[in-house]
DRENSEKOL-225754 format. One record per residue: chain; x, y, z of N, C-alpha, C in turn. Coordinates in nm, 4 decimals. Layout:
# DRENSEKOL-225754
[A, [X, Y, Z], [X, Y, Z], [X, Y, Z]],
...
This chain:
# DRENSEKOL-225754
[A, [7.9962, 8.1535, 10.6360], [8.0666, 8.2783, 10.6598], [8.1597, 8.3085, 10.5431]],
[A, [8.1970, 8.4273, 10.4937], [8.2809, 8.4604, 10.3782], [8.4017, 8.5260, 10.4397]],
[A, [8.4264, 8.4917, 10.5510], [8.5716, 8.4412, 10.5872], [8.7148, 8.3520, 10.4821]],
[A, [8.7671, 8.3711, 10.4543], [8.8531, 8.3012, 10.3455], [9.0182, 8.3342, 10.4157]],
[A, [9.0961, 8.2236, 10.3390], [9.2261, 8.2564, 10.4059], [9.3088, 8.2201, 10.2187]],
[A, [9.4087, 8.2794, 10.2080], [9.4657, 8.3219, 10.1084], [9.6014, 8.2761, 10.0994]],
[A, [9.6801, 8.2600, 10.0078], [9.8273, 8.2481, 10.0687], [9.8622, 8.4356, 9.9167]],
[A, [9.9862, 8.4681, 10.0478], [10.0956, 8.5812, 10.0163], [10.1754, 8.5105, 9.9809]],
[A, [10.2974, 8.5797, 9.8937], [10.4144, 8.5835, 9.8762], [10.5149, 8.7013, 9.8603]],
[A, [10.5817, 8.7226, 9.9295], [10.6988, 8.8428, 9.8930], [10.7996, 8.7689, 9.8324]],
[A, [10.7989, 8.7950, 9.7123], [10.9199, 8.7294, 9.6536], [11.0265, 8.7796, 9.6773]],
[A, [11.1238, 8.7052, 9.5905], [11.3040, 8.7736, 9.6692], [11.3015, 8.9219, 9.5803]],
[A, [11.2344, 8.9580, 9.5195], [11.3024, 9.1144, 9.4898], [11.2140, 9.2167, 9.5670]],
[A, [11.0865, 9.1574, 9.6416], [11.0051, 9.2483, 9.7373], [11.0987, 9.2317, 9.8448]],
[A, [11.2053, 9.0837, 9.9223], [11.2581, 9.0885, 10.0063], [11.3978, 9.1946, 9.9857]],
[A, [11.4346, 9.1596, 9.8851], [11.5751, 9.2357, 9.8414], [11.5191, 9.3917, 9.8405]],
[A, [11.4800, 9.4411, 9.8482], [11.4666, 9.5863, 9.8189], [11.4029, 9.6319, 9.9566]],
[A, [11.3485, 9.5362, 10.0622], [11.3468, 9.5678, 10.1877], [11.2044, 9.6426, 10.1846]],
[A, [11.1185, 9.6036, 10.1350], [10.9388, 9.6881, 10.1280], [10.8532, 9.5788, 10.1869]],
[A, [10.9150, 9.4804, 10.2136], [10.7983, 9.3691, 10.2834], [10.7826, 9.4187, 10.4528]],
[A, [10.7737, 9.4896, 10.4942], [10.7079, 9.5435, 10.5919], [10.6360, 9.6706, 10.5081]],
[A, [10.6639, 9.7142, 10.4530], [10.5323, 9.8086, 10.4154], [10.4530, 9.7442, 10.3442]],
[A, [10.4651, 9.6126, 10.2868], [10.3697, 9.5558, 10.2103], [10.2474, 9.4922, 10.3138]],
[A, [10.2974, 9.4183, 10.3764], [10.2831, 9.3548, 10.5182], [10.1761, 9.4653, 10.6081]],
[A, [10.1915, 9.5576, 10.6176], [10.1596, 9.6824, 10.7062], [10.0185, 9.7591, 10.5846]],
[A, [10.0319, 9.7083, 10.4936], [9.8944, 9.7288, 10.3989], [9.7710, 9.6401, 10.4274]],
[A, [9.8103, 9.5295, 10.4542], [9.7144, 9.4031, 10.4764], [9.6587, 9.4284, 10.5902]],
[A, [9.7538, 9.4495, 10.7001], [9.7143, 9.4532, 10.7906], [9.6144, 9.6350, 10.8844]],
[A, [9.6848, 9.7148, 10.7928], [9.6198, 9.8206, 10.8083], [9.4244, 9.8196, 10.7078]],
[A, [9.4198, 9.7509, 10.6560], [9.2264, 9.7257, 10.6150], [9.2148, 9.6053, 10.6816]],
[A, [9.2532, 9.5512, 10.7737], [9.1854, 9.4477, 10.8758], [9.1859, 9.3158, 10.8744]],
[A, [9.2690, 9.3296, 10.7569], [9.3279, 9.1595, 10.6999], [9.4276, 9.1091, 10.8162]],
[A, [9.3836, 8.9536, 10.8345], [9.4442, 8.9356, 10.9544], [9.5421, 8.7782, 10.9111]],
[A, [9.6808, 8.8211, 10.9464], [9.8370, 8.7663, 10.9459], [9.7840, 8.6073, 11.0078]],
[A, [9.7216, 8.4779, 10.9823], [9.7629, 8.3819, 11.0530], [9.8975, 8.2969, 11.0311]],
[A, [9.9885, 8.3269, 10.9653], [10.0858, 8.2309, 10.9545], [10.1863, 8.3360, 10.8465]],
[A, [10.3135, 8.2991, 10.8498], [10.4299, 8.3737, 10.8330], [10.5636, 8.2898, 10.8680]],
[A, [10.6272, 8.2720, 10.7101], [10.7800, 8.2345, 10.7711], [10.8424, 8.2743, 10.6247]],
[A, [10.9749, 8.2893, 10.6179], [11.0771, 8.2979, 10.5270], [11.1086, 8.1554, 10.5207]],
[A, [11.1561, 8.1470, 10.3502], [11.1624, 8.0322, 10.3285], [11.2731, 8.0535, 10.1835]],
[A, [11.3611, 7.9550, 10.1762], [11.4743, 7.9570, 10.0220], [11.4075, 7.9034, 9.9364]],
[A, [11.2697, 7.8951, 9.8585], [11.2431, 7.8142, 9.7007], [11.3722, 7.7666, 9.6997]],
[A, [11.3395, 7.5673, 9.6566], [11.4201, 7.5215, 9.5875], [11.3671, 7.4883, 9.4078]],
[A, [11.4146, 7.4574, 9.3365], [11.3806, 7.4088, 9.2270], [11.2224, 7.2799, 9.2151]],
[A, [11.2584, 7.2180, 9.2914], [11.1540, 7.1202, 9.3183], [11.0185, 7.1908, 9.3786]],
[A, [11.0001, 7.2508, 9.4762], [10.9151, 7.3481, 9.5140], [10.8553, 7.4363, 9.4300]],
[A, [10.9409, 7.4952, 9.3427], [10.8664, 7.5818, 9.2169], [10.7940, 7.5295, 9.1737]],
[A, [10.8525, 7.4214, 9.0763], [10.7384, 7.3453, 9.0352], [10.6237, 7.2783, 9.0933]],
[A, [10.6152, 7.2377, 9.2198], [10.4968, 7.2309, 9.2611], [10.4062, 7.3814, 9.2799]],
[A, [10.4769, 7.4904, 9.3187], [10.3949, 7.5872, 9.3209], [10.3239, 7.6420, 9.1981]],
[A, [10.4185, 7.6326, 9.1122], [10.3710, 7.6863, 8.9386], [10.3356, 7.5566, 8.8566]],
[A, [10.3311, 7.5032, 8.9067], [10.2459, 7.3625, 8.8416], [10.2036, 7.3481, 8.7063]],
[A, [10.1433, 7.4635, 8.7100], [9.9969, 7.4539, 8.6129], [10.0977, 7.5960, 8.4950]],
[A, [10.2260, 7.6377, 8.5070], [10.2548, 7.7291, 8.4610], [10.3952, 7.5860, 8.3707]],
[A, [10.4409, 7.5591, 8.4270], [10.5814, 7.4256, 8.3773], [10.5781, 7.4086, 8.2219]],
[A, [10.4521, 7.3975, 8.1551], [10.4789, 7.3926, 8.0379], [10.4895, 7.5147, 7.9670]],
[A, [10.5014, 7.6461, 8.0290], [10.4933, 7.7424, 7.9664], [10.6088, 7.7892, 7.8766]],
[A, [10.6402, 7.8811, 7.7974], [10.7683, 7.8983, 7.7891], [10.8004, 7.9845, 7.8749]],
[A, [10.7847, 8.0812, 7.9850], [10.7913, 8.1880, 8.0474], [10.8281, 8.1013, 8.2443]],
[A, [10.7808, 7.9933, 8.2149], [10.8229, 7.8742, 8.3572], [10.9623, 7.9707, 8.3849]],
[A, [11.0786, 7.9155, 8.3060], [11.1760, 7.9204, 8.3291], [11.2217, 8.1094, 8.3937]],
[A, [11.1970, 8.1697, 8.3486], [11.1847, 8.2936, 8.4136], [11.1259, 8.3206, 8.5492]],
[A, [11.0023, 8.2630, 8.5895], [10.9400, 8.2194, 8.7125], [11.0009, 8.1598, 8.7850]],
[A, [11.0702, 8.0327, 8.7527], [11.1290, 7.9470, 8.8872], [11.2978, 8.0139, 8.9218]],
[A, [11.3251, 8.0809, 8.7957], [11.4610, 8.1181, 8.8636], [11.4459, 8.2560, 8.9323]],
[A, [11.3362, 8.3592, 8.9028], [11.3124, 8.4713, 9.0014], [11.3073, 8.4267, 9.1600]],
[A, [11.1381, 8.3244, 9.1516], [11.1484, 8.2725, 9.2850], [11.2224, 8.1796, 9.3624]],
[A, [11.3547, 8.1189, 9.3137], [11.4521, 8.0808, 9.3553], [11.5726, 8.1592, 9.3928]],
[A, [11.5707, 8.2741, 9.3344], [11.7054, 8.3873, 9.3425], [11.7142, 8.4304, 9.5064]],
[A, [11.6542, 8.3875, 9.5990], [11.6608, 8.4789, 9.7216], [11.5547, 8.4205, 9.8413]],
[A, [11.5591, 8.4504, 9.9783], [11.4036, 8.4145, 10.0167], [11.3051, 8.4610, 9.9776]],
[A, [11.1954, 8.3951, 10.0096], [11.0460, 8.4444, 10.0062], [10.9844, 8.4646, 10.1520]],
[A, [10.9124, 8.5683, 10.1866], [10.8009, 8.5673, 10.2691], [10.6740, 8.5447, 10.2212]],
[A, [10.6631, 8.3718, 10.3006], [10.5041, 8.3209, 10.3103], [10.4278, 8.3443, 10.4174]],
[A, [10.2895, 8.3951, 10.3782], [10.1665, 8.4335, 10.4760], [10.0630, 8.3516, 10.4285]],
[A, [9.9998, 8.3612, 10.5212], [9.8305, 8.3306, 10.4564], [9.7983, 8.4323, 10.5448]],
[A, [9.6740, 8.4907, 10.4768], [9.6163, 8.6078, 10.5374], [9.4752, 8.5505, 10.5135]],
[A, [9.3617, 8.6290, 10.6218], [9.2681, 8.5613, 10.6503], [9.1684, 8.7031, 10.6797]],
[A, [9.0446, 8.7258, 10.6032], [8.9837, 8.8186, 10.6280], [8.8617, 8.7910, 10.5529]],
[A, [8.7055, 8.8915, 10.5481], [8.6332, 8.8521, 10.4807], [8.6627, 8.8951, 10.3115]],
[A, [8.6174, 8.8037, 10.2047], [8.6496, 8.7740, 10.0800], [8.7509, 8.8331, 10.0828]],
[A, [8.8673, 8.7720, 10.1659], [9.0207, 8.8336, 10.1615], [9.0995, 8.7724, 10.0164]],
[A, [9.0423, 8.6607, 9.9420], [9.1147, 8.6627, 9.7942], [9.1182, 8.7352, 9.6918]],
[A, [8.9817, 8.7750, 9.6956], [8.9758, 8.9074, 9.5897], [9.0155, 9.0447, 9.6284]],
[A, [9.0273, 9.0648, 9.7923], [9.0334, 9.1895, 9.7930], [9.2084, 9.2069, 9.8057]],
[A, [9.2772, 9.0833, 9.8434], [9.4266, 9.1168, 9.8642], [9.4490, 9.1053, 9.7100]],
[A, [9.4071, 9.0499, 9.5890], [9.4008, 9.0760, 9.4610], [9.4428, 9.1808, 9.4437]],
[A, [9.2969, 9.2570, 9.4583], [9.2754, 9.3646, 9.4395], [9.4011, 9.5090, 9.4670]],
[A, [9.4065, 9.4626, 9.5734], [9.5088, 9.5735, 9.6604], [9.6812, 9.5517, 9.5983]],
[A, [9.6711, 9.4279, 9.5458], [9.8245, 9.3753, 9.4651], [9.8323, 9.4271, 9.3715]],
[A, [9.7163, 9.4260, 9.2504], [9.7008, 9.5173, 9.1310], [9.7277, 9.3426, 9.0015]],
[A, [9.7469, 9.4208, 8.9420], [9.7783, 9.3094, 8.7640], [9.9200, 9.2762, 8.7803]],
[A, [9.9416, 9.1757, 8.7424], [10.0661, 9.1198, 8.7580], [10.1482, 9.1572, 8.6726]],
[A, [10.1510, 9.2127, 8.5735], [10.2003, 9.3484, 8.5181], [10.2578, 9.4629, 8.6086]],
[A, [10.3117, 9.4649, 8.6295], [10.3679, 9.5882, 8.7111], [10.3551, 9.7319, 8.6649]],
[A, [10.3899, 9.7317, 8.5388], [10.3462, 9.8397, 8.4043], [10.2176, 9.8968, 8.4233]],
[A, [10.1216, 9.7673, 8.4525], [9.9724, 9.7916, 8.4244], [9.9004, 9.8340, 8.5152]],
[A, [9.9548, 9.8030, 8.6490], [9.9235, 9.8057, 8.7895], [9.8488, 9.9572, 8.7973]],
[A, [9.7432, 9.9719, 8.8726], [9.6992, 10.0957, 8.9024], [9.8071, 10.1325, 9.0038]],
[A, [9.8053, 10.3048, 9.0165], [9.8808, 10.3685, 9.0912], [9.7700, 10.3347, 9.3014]],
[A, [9.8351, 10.3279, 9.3705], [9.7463, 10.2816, 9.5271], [9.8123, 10.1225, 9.4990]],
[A, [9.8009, 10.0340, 9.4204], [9.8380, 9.8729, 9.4645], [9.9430, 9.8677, 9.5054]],
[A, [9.9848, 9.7297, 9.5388], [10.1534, 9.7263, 9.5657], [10.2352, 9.7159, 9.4789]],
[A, [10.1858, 9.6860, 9.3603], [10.2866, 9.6606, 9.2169], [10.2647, 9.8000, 9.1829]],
[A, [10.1715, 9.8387, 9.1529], [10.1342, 9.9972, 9.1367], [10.2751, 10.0915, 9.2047]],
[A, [10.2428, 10.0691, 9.3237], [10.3300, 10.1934, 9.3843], [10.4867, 10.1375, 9.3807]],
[A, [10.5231, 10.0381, 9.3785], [10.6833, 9.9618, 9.4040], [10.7600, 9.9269, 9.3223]],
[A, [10.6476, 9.8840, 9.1859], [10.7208, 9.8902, 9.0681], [10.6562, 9.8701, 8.9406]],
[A, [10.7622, 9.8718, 8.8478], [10.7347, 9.9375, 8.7386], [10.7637, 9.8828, 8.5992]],
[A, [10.8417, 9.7679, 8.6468], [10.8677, 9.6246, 8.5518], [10.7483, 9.6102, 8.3832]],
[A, [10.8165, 9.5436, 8.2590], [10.7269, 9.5239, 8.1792], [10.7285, 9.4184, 8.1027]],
[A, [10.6010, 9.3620, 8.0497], [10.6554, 9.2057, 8.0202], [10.7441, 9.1786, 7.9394]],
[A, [10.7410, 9.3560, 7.8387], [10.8487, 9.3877, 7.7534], [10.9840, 9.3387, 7.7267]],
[A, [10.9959, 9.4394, 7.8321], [11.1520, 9.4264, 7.8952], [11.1560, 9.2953, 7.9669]],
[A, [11.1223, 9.2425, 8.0840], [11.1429, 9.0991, 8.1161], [11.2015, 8.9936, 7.9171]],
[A, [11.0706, 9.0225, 7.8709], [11.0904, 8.9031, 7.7786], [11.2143, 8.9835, 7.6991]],
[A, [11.2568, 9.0578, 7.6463], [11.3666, 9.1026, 7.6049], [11.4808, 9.0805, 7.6756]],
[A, [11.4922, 9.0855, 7.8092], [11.6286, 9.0680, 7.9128], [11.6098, 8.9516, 7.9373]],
[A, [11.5265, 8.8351, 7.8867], [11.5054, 8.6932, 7.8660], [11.4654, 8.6342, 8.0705]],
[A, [11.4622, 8.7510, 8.1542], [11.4053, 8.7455, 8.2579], [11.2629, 8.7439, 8.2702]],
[A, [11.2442, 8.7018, 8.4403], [11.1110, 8.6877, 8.4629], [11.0626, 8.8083, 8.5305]],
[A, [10.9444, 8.8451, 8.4766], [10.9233, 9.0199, 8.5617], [10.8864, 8.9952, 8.7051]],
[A, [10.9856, 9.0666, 8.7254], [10.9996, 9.1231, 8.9050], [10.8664, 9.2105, 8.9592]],
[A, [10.7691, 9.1310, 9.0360], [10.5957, 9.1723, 9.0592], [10.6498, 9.1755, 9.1782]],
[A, [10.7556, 9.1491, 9.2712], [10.7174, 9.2134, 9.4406], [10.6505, 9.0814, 9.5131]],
[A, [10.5223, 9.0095, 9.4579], [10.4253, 8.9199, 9.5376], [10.3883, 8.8747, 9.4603]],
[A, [10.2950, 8.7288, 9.5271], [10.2041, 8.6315, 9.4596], [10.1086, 8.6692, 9.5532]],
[A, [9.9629, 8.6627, 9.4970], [9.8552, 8.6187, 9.5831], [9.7579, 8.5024, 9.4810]],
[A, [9.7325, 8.3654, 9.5771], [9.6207, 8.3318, 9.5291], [9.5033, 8.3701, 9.4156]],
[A, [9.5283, 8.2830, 9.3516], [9.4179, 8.3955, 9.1807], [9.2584, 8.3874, 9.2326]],
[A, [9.2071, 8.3231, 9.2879], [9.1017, 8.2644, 9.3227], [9.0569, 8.1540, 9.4187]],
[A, [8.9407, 8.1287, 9.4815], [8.9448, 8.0314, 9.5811], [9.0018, 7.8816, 9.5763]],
[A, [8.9852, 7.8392, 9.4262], [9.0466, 7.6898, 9.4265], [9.1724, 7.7054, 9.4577]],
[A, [9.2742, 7.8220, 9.3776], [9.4200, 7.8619, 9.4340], [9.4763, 7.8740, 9.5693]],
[A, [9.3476, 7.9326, 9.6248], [9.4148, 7.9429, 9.7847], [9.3810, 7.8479, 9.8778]],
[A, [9.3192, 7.6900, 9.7863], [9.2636, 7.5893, 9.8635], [9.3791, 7.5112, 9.8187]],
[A, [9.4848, 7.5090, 9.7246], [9.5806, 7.4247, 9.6938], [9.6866, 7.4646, 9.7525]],
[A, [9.7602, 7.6222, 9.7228], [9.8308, 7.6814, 9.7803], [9.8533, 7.7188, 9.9672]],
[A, [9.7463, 7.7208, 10.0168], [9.7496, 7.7450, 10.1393], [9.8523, 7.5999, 10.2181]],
[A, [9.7755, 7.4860, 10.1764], [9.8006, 7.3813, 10.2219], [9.9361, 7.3380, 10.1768]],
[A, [9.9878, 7.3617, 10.0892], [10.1129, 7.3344, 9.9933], [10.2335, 7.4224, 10.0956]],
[A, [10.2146, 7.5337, 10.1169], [10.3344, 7.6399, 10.1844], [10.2787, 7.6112, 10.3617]],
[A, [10.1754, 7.5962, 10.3935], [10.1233, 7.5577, 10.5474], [10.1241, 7.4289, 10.5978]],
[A, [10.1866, 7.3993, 10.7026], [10.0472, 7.2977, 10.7605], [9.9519, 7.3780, 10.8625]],
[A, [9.8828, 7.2719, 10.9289], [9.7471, 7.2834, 11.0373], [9.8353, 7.3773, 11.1053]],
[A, [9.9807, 7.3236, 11.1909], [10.0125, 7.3494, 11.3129], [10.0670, 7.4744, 11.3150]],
[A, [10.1184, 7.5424, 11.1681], [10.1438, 7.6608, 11.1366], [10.0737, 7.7950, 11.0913]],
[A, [9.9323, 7.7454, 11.1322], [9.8391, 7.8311, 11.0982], [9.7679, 7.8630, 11.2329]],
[A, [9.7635, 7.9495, 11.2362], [9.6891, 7.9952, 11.3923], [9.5578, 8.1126, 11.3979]],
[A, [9.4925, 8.0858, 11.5074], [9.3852, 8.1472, 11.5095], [9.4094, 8.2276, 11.6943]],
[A, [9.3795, 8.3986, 11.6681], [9.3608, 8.4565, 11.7857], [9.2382, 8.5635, 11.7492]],
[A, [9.2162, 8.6570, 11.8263], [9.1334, 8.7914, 11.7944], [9.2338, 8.8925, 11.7667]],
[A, [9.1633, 8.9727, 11.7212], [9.2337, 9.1287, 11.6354], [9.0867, 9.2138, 11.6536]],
[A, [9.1396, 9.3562, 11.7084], [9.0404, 9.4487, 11.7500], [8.9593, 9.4234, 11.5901]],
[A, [8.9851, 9.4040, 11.4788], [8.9129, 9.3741, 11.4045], [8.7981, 9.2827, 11.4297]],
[A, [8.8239, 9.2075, 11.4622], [8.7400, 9.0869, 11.4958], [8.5774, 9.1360, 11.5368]],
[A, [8.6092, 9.1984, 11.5925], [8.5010, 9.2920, 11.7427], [8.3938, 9.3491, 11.5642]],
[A, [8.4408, 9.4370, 11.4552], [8.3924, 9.4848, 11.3989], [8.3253, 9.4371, 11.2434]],
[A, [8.3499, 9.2900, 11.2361], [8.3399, 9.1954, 11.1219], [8.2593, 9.1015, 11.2045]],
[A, [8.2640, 9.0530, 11.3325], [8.1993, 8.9180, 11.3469], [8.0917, 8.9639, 11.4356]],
[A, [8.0265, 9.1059, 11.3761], [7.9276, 9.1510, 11.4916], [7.7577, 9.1016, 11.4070]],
C-alpha cells in the first residue's frame, strides 16, 4: 500500500506568529490524516540529533538556535504518498522561492540572503521529511509506538476503496 506517514514541524516562528492552525487545517483539508501531535521546547541536544546530517555545516548554528528559540509543533501525518505531497504543499525551503498556494509561499517571505547577512537562520514556518528514509528516521526520533494512533476519517471510506 502507498500509505506513508511523515513527520511535520511548526517551528517557533510558525508557532509565534500564530498560523499553525491554518497550516494544520491545509493537511487536513486534502485528506491527510493527523496521527500524532504534541508541542515540544527543542533543547540543544535534540537539534542535533534532528539535524544530524546538517552539524557540520556552517549554517548548523543558525538552525539549532531558530529551532530552539520557542516551541515546536510535532505531527506525523499519514496519507497516500503523503511525503512528497506534504513536500509539495510546503514549497522550497527558501521562502523567497516558494511558489505562491504553499505554506512558505503564502506565510513568508524570508531569503537566504538576508538570513546569511543578519548571520540568522531563515525563518521557513515548517520542516517536513525530505524523503522516505527521512521520515523512517525522523518519525521514530520525535514519536514513539504509543503516541501514534490509528482511527478512520470520512477519508478513509474514499482512499481504501
Amino acid at each position: 500500500m502507498m500509505i506513508e506517514r511523515t513527520l511535520v514541524l511548526i517551528k517557533p516562528d510558525g508557532v509565534q506568529r500564530a498560523v499553525a492552525g491554518r497550516i494544520i487545517s491545509r493537511f487536513e483539508d486534502v485528506g491527510l490524516k493527523l496521527v500524532a501531535m504534541k508541542m515540544v521546547w527543542v533543547d540543544e541536544d535534540f537539534s542535533k540529533k534532528h539535524y544530524a546530517e546538517h552539524i557540520e555545516k556552517p549554517f548548523y548554528k543558525g538552525l539549532e538556535s531558530m529551532i530552539t528559540m520557542g516551541p515546536v509543533i510535532a505531527m506525523t501525518i499519514e496519507g497516500v504518498e503523503a511525503i512528497a505531497l506534504v513536500r509539495k504543499m510546503v514549497g522550497a525551503t527558501e521562502p523567497k522561492s516558494s511558489a505562491p498556494g504553499t505554506i512558505r509561499g503564502d506565510f513568508a517571505h524570508v531569503s537566504y540572503g538576508y538570513a546569511d547577512e543578519k548571520g540568522i537562520g531563515v525563518k521557513n514556518l515548517i520542516h517536513a521529511s525530505a524523503d522516505k528514509k527521512d521520515a523512517e528516521i525522523e518519525v521514530p526520533l520525535w514519536f514513539n509506538d504509543k503516541e501514534i494512533h490509528s482511527y478512520k476519517t470520512v477519508h478513509d471510506a474514499h482512499i481504501l476503496e
